[in-house]
C-alpha positions, 0 to 999 in steps of 0.5 A: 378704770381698774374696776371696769375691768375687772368687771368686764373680766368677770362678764366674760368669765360668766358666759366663758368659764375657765376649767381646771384641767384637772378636775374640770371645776370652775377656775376664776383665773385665765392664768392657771390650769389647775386649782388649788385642790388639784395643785395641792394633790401633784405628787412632787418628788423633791428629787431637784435636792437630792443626790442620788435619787431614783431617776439619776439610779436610772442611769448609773453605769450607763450614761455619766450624767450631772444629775437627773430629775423627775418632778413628780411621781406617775401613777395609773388612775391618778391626776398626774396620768390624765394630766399626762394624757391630756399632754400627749394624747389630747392635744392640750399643749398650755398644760405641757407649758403650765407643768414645765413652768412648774418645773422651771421654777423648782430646778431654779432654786436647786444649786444641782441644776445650777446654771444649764446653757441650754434645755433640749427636748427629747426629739420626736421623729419628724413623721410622728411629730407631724402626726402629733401636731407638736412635739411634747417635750418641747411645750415642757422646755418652754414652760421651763424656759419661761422660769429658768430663763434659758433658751432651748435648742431643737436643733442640735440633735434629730431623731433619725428613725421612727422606733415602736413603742416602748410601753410593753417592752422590756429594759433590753428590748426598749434599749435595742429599740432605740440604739442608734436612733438619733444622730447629732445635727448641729454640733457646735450649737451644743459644744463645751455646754452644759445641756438639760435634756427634757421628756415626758416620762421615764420608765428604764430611761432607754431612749433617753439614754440613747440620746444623752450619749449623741449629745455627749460625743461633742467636746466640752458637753455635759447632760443633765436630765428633767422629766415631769415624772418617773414611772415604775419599771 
């Protein structure tokens, strides 16, 4: 019986070729996204097991966070940007999940982002999302969610403006841009827990400064922050 299957496996995978997202060759398992090479080739930071890393300088003196985390380096022209494009832009929702998998499984083995009570996605504004089709921090928190074994939470915080973007912008004009654009929803889904607050990319951490510091209004709350990446200023 197990022969048979795999046969029919390997039928279907000749006439329905899986590809890497990344390099777009053959890949033999439906499972994977990436292939070894490609895999091999993401640019980690390690930042899970060190205190005091980029991401978390981000913050210092603006918003008192636990610790902060970006899983990979961003750089123009490289596979991490066209990962990150297919995510946002191209409607590829299973590579936002295989990352944020990825993602899961190394905080998980870090005793820095030991035990969260929840992940919440930065929010998109309602208008956008429906734009987008889904919000992208929401398919990592799921992908995260899968290796960590912690609920995510969408309702807690909402963003209550659709701000510019942020990418020609300045920290201070990305910092005005974004004051004052989410507003607590459901406070006591959130009170005395610890939350991962979890985006895309961070460039001057702007917006998710903004947020962190709704979330942290409530009592009992501490934040800690995830990003696939960390972009230069």
């Amino acid at each position: 019986m197990t022969g048979l299957i795999k046969h029919l496996k390997n039928t279907l995978h000749l006439f329905y070729p899986h590809h890497c997202t990344g390099c777009g060759s053959d890949l033999l398992s439906q499972q994977e996204m990436l292939c070894l090479a490609c895999l091999g080739a993401l640019p980690h930071t390690g930042f899970e097991n060190i205190a005091g890393n980029a991401t978390e300088k981000l913050f210092e003196g603006r918003v008192p966070l636990r610790a902060a985390h970006s899983q990979f380096y961003f750089a123009k022209h490289k596979l991490i940007q066209h990962l990150l494009h297919q995510l946002k832009y191209k409607g590829n929702k299973e590579i936002g999940i295989y990352l944020g998998n990825i993602m899961g499984q190394a905080l998980l083995k870090s005793s820095r982002f030991a035990n969260p009570d929840a992940l919440i996605p930065l929010p998109l504004h309602a208008d956008k999302e429906f734009k987008r089709g889904y919000n992208q921090s929401l398919l990592i928190c799921k992908g995260m969610a899968k290796a960590m074994q912690v609920p995510v939470i969408t309702t807690a915080v909402k963003r209550k403006r659709i701000t510019e973007t942020q990418t020609k912008k300045h920290r201070m004009e990305r910092w005005q841009n974004v004051e004052d654009s989410f507003v607590l929803q459901d406070a006591p889904a959130i009170t005395h827990k610890h939350i991962l607050l979890v985006d895309d990319v961070v460039t001057t951490g702007a917006t998710l400064e903004a947020c962190s510091s709704v979330l942290l209004k409530q009592p009992g709350v501490s934040v800690s922050i995830a990003t696939l990446a960390i972009a230069n200023k």
